[in-house]
Each structure stands twice: as C-alpha cells, then as structure tokens.
PDB file of the backbone (N, CA, C, O) and the ligand in Angstrom, with CONECT records:
HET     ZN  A 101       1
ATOM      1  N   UNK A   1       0.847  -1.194   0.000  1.00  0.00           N
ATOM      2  CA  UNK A   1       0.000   0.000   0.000  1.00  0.00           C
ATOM      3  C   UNK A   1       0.888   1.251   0.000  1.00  0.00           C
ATOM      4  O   UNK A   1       1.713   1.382   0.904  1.00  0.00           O
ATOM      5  N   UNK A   2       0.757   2.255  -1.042  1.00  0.00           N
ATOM      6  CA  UNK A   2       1.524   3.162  -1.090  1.00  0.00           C
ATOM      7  C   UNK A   2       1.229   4.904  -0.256  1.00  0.00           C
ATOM      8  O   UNK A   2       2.082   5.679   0.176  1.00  0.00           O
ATOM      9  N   UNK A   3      -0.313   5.057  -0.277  1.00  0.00           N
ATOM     10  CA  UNK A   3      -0.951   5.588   0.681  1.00  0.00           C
ATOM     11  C   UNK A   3      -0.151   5.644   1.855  1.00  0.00           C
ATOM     12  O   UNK A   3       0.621   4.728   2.135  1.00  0.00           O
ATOM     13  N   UNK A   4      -0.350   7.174   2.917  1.00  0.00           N
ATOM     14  CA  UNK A   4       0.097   6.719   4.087  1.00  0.00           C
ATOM     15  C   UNK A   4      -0.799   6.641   4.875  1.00  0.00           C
ATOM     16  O   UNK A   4      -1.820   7.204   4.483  1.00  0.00           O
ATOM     17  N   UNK A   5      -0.894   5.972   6.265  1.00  0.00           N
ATOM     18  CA  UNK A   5      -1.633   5.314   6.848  1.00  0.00           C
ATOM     19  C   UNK A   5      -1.634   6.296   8.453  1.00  0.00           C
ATOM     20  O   UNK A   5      -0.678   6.632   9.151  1.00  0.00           O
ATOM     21  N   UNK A   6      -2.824   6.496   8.594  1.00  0.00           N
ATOM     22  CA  UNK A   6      -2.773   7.954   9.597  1.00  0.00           C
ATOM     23  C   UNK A   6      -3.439   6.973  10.888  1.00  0.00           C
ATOM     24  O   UNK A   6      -4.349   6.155  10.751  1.00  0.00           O
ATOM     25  N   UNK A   7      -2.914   7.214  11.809  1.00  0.00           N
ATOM     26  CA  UNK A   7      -3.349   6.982  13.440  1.00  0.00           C
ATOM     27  C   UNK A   7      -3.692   7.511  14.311  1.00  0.00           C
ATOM     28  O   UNK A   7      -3.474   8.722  14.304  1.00  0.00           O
ATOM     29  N   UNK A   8      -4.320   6.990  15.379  1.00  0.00           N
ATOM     30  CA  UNK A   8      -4.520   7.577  16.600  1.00  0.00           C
ATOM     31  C   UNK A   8      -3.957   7.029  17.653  1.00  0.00           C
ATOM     32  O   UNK A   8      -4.054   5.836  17.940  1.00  0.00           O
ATOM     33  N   UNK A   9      -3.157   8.120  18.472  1.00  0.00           N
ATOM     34  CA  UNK A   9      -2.497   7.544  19.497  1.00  0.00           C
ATOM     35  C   UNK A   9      -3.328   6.889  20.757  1.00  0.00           C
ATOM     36  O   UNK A   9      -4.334   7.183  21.402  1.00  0.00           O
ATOM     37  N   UNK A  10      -2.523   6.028  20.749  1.00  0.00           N
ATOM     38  CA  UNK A  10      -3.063   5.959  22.307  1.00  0.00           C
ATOM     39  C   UNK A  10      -2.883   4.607  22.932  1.00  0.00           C
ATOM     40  O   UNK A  10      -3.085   3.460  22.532  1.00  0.00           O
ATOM     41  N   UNK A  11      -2.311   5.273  24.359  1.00  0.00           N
ATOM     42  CA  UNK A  11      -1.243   4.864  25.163  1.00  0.00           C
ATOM     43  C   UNK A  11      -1.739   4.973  27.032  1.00  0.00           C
ATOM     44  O   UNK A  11      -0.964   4.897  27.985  1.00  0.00           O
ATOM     45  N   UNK A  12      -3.548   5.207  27.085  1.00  0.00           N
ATOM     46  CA  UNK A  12      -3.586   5.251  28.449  1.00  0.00           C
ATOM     47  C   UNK A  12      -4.001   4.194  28.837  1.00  0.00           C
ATOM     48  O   UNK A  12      -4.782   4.372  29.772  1.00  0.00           O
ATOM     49  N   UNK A  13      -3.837   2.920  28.523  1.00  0.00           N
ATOM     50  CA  UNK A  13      -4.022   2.001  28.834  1.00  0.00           C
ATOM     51  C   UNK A  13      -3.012   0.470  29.223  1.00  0.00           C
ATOM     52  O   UNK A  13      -1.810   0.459  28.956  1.00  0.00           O
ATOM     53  N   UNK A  14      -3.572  -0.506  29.741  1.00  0.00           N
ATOM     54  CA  UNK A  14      -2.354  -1.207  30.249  1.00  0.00           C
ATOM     55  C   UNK A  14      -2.239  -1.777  28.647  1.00  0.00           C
ATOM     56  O   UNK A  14      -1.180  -1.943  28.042  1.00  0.00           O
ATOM     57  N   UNK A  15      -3.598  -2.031  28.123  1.00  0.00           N
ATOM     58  CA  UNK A  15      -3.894  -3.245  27.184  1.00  0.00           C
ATOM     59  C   UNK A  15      -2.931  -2.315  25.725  1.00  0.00           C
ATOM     60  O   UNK A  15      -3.523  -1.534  24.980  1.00  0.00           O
ATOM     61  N   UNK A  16      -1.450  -2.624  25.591  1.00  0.00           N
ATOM     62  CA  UNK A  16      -0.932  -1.957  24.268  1.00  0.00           C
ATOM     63  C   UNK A  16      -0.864  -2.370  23.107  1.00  0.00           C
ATOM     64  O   UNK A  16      -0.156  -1.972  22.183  1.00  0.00           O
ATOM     65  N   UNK A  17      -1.569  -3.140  23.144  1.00  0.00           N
ATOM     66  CA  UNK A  17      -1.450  -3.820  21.701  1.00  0.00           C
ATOM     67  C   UNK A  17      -2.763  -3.846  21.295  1.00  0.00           C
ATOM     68  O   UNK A  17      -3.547  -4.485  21.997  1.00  0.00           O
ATOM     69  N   UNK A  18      -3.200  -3.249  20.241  1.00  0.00           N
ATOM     70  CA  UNK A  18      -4.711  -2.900  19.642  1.00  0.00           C
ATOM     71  C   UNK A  18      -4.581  -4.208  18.097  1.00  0.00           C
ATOM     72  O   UNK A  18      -3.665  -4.267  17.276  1.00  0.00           O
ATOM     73  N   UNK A  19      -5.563  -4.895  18.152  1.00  0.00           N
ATOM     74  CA  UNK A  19      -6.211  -6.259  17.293  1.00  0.00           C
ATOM     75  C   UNK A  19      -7.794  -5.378  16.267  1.00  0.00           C
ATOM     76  O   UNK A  19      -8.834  -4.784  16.552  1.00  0.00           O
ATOM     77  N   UNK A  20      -7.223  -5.715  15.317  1.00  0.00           N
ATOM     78  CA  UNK A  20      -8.741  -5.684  14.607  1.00  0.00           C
ATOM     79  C   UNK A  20      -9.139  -6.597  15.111  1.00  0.00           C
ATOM     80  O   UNK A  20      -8.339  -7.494  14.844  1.00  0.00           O
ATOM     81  N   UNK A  21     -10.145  -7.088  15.888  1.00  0.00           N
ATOM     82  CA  UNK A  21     -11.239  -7.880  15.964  1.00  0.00           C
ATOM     83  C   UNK A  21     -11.937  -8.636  14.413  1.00  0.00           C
ATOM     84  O   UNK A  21     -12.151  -9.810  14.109  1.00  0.00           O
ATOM     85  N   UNK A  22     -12.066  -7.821  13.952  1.00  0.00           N
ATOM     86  CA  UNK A  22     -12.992  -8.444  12.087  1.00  0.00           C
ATOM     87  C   UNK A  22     -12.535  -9.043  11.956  1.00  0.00           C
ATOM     88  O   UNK A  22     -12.932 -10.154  12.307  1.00  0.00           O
ATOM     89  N   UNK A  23     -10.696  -8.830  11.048  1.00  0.00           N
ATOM     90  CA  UNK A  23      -9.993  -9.910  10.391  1.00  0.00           C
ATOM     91  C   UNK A  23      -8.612 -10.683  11.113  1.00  0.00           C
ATOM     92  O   UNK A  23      -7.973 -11.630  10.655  1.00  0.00           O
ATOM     93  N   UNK A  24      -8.365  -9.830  12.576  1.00  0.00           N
ATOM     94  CA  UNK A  24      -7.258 -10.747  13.073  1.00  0.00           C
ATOM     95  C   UNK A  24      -6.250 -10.854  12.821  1.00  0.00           C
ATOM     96  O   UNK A  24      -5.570 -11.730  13.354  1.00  0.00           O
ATOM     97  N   UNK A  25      -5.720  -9.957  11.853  1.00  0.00           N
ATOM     98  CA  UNK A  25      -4.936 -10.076  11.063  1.00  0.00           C
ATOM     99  C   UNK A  25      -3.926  -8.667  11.272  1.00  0.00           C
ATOM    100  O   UNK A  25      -2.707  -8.838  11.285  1.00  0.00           O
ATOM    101  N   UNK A  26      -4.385  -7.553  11.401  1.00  0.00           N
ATOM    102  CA  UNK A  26      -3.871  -6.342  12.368  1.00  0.00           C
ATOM    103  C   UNK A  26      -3.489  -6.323  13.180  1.00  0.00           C
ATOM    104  O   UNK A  26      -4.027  -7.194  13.863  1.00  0.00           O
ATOM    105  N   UNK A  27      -2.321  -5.510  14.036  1.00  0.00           N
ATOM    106  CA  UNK A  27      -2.157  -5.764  15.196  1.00  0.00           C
ATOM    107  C   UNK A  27      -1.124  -4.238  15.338  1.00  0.00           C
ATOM    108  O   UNK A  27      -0.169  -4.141  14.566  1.00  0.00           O
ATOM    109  N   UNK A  28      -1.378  -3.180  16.289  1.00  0.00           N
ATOM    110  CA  UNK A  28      -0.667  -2.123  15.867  1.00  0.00           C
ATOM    111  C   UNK A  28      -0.246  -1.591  18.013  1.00  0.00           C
ATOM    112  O   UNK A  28      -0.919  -1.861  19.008  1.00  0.00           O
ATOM    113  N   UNK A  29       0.882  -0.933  17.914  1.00  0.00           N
ATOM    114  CA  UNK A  29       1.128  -0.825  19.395  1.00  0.00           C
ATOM    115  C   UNK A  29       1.331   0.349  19.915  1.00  0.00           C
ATOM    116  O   UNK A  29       2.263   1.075  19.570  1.00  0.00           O
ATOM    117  N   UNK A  30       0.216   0.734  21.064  1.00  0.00           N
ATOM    118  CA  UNK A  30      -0.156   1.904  21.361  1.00  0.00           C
ATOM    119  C   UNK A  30      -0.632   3.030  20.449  1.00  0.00           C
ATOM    120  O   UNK A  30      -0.322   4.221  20.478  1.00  0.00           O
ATOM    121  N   UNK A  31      -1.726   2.164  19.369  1.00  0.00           N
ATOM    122  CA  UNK A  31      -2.018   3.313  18.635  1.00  0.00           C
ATOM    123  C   UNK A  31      -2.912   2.708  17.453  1.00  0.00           C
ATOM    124  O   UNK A  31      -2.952   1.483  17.340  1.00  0.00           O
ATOM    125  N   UNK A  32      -3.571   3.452  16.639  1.00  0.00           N
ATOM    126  CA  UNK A  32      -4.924   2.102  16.143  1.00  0.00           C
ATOM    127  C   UNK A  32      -5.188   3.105  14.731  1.00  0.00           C
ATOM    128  O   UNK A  32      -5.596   4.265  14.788  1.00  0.00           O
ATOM    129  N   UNK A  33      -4.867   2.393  13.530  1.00  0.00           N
ATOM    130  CA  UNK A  33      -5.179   2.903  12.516  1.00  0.00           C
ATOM    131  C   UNK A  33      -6.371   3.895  12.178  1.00  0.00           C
ATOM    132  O   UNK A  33      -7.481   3.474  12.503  1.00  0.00           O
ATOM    133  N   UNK A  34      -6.325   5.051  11.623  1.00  0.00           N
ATOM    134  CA  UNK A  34      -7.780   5.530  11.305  1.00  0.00           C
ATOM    135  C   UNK A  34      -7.535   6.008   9.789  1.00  0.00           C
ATOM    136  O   UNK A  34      -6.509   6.468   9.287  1.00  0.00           O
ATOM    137  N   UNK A  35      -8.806   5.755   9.209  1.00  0.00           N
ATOM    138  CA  UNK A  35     -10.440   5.534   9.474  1.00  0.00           C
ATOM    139  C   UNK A  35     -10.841   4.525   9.805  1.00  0.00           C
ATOM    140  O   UNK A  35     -11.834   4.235  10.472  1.00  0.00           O
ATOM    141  N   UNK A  36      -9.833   3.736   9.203  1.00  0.00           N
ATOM    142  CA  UNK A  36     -10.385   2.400   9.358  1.00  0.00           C
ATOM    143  C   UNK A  36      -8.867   1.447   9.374  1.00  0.00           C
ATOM    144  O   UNK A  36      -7.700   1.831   9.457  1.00  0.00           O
ATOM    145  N   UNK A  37      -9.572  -0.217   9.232  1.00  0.00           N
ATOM    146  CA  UNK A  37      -8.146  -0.968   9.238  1.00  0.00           C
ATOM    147  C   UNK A  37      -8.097  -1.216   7.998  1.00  0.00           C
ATOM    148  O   UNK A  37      -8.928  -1.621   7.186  1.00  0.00           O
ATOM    149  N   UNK A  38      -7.140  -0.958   7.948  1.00  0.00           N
ATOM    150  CA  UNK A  38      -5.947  -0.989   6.442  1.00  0.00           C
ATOM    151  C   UNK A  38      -6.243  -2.559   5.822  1.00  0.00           C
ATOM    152  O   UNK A  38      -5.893  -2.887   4.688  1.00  0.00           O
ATOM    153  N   UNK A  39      -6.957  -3.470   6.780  1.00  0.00           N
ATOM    154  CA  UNK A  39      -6.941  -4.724   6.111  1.00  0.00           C
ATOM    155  C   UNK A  39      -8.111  -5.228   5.591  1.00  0.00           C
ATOM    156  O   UNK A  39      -8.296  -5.754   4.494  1.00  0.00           O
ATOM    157  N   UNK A  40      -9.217  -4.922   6.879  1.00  0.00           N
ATOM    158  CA  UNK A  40     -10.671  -5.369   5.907  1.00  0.00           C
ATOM    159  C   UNK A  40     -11.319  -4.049   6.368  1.00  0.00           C
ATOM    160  O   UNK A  40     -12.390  -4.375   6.880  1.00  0.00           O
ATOM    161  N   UNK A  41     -11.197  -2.935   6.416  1.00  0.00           N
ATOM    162  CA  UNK A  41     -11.788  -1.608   6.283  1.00  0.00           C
ATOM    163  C   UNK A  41     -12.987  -1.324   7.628  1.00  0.00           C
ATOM    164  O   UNK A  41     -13.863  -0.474   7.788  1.00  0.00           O
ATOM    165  N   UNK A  42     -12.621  -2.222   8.256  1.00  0.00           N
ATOM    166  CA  UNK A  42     -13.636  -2.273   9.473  1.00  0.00           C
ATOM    167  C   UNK A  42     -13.131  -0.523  10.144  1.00  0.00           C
ATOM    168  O   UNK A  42     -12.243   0.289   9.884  1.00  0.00           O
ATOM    169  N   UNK A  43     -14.239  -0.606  11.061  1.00  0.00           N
ATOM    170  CA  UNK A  43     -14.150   1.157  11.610  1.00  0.00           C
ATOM    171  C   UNK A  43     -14.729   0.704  12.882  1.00  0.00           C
ATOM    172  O   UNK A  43     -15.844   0.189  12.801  1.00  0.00           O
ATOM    173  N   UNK A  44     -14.227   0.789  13.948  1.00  0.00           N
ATOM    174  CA  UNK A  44     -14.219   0.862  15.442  1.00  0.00           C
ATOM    175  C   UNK A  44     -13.844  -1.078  15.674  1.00  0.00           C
ATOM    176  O   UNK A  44     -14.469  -1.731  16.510  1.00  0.00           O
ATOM    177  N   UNK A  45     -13.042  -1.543  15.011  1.00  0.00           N
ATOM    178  CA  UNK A  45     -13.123  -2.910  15.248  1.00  0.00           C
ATOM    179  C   UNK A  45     -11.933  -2.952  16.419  1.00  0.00           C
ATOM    180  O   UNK A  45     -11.883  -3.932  17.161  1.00  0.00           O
ATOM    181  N   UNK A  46     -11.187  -2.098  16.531  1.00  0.00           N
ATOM    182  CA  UNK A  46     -10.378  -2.838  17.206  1.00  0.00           C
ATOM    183  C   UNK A  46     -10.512  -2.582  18.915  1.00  0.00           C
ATOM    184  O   UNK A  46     -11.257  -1.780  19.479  1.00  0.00           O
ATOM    185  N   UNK A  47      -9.564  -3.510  19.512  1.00  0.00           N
ATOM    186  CA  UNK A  47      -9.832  -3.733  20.907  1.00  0.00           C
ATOM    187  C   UNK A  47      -8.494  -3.955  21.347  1.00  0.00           C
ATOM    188  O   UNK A  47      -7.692  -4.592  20.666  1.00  0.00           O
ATOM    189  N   UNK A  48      -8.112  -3.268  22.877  1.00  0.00           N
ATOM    190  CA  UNK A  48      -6.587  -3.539  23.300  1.00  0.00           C
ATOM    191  C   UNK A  48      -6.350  -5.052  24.433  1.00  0.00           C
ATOM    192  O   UNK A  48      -7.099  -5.556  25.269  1.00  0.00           O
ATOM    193  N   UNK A  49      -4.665  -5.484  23.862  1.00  0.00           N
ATOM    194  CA  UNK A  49      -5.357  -6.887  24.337  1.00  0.00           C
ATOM    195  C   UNK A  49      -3.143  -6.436  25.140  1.00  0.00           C
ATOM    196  O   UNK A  49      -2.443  -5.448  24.916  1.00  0.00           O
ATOM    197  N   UNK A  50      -2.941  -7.268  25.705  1.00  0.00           N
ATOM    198  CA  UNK A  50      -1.283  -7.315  26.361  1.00  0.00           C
ATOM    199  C   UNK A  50      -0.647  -8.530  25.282  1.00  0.00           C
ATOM    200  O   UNK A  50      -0.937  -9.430  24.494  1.00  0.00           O
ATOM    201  N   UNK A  51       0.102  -8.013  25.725  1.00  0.00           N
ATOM    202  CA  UNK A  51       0.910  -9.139  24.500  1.00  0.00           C
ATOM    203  C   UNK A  51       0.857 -10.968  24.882  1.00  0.00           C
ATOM    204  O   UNK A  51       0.847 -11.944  24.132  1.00  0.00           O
ATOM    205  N   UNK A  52       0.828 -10.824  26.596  1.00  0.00           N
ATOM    206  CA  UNK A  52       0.240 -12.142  26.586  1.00  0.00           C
ATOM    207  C   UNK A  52      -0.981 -12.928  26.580  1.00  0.00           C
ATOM    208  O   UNK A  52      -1.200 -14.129  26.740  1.00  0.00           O
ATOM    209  N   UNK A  53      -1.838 -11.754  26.314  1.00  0.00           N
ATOM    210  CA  UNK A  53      -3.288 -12.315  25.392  1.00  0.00           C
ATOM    211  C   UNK A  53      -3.241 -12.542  24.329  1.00  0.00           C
ATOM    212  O   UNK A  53      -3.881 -13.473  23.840  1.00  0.00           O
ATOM    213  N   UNK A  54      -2.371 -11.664  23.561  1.00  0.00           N
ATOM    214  CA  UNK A  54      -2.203 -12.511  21.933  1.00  0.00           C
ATOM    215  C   UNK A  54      -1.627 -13.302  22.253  1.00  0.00           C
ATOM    216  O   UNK A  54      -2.317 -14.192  21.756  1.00  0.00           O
ATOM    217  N   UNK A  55      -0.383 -14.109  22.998  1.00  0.00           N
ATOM    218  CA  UNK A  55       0.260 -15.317  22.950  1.00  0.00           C
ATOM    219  C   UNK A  55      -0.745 -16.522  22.941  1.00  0.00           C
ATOM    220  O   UNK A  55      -0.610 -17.671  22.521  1.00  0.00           O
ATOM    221  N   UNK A  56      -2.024 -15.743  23.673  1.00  0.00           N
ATOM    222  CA  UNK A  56      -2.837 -16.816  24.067  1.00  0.00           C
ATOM    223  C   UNK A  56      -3.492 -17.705  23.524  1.00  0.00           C
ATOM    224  O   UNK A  56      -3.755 -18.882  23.770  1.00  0.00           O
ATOM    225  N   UNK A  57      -3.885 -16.474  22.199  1.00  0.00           N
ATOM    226  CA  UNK A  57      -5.250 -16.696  21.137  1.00  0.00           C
ATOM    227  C   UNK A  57      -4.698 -16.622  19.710  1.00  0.00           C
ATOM    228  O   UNK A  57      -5.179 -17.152  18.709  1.00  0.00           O
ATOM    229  N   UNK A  58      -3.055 -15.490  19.853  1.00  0.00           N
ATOM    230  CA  UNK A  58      -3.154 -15.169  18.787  1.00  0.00           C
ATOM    231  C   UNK A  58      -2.325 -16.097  17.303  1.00  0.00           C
ATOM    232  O   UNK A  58      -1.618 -16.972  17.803  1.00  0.00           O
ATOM    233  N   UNK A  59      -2.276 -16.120  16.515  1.00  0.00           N
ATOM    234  CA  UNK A  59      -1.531 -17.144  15.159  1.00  0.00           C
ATOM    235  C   UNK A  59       0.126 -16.196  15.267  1.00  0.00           C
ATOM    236  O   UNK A  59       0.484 -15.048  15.532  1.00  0.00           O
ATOM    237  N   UNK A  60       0.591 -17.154  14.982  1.00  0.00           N
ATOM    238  CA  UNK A  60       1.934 -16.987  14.720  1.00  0.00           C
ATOM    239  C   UNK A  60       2.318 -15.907  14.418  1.00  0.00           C
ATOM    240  O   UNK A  60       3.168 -15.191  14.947  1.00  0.00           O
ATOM    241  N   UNK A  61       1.520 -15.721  13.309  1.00  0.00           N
ATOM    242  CA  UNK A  61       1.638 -14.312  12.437  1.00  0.00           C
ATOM    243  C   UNK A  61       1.741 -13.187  13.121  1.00  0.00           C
ATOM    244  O   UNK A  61       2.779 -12.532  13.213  1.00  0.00           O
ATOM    245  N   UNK A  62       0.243 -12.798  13.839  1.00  0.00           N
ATOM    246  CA  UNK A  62       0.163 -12.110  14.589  1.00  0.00           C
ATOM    247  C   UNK A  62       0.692 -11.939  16.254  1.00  0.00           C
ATOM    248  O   UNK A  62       0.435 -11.045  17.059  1.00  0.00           O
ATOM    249  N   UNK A  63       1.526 -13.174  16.399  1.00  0.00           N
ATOM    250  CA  UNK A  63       2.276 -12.732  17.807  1.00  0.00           C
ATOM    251  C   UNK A  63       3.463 -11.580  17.043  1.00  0.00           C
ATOM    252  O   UNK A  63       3.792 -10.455  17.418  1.00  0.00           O
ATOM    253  N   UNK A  64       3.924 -12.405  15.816  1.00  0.00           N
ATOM    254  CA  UNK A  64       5.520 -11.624  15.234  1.00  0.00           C
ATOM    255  C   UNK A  64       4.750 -10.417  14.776  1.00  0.00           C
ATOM    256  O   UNK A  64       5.273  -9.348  15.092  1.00  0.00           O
ATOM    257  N   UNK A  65       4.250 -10.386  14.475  1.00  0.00           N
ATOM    258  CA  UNK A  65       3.243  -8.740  14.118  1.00  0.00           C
ATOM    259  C   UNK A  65       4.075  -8.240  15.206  1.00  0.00           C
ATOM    260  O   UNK A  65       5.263  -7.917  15.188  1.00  0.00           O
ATOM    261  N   UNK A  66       3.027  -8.236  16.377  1.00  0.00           N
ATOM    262  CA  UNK A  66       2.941  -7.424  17.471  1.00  0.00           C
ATOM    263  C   UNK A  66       4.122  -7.386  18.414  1.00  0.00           C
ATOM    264  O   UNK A  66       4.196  -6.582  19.343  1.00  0.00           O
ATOM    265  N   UNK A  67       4.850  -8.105  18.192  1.00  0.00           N
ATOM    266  CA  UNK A  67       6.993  -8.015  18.660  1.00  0.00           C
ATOM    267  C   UNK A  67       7.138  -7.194  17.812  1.00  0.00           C
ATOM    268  O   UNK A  67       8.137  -6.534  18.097  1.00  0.00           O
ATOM    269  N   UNK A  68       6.557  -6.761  16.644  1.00  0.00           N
ATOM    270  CA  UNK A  68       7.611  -6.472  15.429  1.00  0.00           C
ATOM    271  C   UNK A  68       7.017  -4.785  15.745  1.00  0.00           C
ATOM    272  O   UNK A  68       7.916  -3.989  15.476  1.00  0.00           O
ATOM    273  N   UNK A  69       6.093  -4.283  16.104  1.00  0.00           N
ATOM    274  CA  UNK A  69       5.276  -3.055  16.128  1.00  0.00           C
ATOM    275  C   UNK A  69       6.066  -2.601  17.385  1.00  0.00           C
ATOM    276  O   UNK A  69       6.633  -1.509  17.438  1.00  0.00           O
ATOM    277  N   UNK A  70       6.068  -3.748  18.661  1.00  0.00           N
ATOM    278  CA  UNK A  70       6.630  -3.324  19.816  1.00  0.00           C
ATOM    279  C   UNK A  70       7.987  -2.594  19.637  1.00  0.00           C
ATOM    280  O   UNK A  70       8.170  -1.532  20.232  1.00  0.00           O
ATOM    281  N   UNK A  71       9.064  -3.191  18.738  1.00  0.00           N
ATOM    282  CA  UNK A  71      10.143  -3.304  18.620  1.00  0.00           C
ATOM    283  C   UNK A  71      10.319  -1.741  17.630  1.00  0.00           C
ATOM    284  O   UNK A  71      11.239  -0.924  17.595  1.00  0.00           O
ATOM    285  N   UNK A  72       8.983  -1.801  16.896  1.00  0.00           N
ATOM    286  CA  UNK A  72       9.239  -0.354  15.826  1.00  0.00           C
ATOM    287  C   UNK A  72       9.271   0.881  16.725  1.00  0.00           C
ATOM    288  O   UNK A  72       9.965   1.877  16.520  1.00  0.00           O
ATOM    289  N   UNK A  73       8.468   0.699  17.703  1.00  0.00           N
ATOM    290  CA  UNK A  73       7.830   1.815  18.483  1.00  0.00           C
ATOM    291  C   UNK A  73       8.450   2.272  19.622  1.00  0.00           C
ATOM    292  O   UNK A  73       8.153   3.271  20.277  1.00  0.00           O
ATOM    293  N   UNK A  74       9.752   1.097  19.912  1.00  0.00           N
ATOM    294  CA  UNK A  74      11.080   1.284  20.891  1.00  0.00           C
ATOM    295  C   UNK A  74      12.320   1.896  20.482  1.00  0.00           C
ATOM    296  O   UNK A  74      13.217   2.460  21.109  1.00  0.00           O
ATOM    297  N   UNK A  75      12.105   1.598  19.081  1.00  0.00           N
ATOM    298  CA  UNK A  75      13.468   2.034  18.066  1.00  0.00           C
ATOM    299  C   UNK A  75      13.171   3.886  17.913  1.00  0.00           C
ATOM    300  O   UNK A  75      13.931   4.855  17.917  1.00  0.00           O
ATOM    301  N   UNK A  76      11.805   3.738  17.796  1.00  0.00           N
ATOM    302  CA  UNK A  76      11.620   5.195  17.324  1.00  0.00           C
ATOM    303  C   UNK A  76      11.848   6.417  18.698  1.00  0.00           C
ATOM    304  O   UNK A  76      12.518   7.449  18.673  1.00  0.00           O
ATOM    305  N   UNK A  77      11.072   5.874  19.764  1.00  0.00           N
ATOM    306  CA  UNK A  77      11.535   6.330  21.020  1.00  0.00           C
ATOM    307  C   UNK A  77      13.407   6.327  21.641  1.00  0.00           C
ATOM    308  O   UNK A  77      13.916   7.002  22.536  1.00  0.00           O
ATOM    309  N   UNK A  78      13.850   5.580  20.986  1.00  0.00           N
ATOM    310  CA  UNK A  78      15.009   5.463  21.243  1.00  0.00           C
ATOM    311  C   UNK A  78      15.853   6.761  20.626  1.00  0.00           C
ATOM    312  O   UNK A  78      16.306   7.566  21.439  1.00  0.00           O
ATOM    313  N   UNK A  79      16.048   6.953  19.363  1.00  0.00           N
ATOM    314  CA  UNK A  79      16.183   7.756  18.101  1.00  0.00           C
ATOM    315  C   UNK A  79      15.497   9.176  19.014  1.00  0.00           C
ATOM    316  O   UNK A  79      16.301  10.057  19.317  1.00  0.00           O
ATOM    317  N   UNK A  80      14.357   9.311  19.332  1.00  0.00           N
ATOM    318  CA  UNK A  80      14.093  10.754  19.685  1.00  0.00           C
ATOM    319  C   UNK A  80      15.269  10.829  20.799  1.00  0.00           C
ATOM    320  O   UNK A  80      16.333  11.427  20.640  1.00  0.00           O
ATOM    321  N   UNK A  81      14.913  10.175  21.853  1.00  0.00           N
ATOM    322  CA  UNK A  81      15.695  10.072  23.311  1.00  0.00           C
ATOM    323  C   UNK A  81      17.266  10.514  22.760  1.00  0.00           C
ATOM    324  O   UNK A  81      17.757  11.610  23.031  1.00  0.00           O
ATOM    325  N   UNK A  82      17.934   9.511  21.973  1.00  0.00           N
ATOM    326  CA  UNK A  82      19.036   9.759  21.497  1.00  0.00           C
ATOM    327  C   UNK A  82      19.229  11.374  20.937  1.00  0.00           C
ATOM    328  O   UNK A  82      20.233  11.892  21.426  1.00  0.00           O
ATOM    329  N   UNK A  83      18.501  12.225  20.053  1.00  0.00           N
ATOM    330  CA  UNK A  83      18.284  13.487  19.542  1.00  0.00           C
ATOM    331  C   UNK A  83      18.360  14.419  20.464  1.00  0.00           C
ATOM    332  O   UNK A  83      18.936  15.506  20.477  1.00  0.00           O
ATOM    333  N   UNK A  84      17.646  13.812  21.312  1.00  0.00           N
ATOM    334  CA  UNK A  84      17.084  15.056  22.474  1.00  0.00           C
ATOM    335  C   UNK A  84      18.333  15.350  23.659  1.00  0.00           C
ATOM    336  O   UNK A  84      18.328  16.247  24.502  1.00  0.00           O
ATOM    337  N   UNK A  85      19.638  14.053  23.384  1.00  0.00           N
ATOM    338  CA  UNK A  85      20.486  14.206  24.559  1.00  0.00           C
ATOM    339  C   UNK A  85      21.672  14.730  24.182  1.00  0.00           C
ATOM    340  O   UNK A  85      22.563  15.251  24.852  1.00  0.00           O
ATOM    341  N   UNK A  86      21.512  14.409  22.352  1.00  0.00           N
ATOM    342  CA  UNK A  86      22.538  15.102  21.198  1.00  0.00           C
ATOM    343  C   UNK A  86      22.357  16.863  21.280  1.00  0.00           C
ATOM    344  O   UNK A  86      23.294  17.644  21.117  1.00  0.00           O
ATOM    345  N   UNK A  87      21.286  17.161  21.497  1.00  0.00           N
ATOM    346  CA  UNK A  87      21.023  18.615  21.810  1.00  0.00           C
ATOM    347  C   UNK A  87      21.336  19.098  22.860  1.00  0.00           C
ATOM    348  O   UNK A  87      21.664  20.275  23.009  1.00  0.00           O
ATOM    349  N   UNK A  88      21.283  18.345  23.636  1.00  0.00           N
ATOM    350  CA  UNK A  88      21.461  18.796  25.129  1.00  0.00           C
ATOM    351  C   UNK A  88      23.032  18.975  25.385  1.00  0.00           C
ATOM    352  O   UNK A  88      23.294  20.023  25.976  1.00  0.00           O
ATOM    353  N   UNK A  89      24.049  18.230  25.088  1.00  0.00           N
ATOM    354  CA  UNK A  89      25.125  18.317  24.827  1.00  0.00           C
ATOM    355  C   UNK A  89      25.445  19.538  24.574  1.00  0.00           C
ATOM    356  O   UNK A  89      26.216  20.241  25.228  1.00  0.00           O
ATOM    357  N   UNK A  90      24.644  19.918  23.271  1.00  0.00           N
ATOM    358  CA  UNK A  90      26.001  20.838  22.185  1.00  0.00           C
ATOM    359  C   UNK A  90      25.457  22.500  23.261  1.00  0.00           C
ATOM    360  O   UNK A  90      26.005  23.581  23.047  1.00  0.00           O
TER     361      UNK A  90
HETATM  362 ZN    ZN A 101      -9.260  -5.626  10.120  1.00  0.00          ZN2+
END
C-alpha cells in the first residue's frame, strides 16, 4: 500500500497492543489505525489486548506482528531520546 496510513495515538491504557477484531490479522502498538483498518476496512473494530493475550489466542503471524510493532515503536523512542540528549550536549 503506497498511501500513508494515519493513526490515533493511544497509550492510556495497560492493554498496548490494539487487534482488529474483524480480520485478526492487524495488530498495531499503542495506537490504532484511522479511518479504518488498512486490512478489511472495518471502523471501530479494534480492541486492546497485552501481548500475553495474543500469545494466548493469537496465530503466529500475529504474535511476530505485534513483537515487530513493539520493537518499531522502541526504536523510534530510542532515536528521539538519542536526539534530544545530542542537543542537550552541544
Ligand atoms: Zn481488520
């Protein structure tokens, strides 16, 4: 998909890992596609679950999804953190 794909944050909860419910197949961390899901176009489908509720229920696929979102969303926090201490320095 070449489109970019716009979100809504959100992070006040324990449950960080947001599941389309419809197709199962989504899985996005601390933060939930809008308008809809990028996969079967559902609109309010999703629901926040911990990562060891997907271990519980969820397919393969979607455990490495949701490591893989965790892992995007640590890198990127990392990178600011890193910026912000590069400034602080100079
Ligand atoms: Zn979906």
């Amino acid at each position: 998909m070449a489109s970019m794909q716009s979100f809504w944050p959100v992070s006040h909860r324990d449950d960080d890992f947001w599941v389309c419910m419809s197709c199962l197949t989504e899985v996005f961390y601390r933060k939930v596609p809008m308008p809809d899901c990028p996969s079967c176009h559902g609109v309010s489908t999703y629901e926040g679950f911990t990562l060891e509720a997907i271990r519980d229920w969820g397919t393969e696929e979607l455990i490495a999804k949701a490591i893989a979102a965790e892992e995007a969303a640590a890198s990127v926090q990392q990178a600011a953190e890193t910026a912000a201490s590069v400034e602080a320095a100079d």
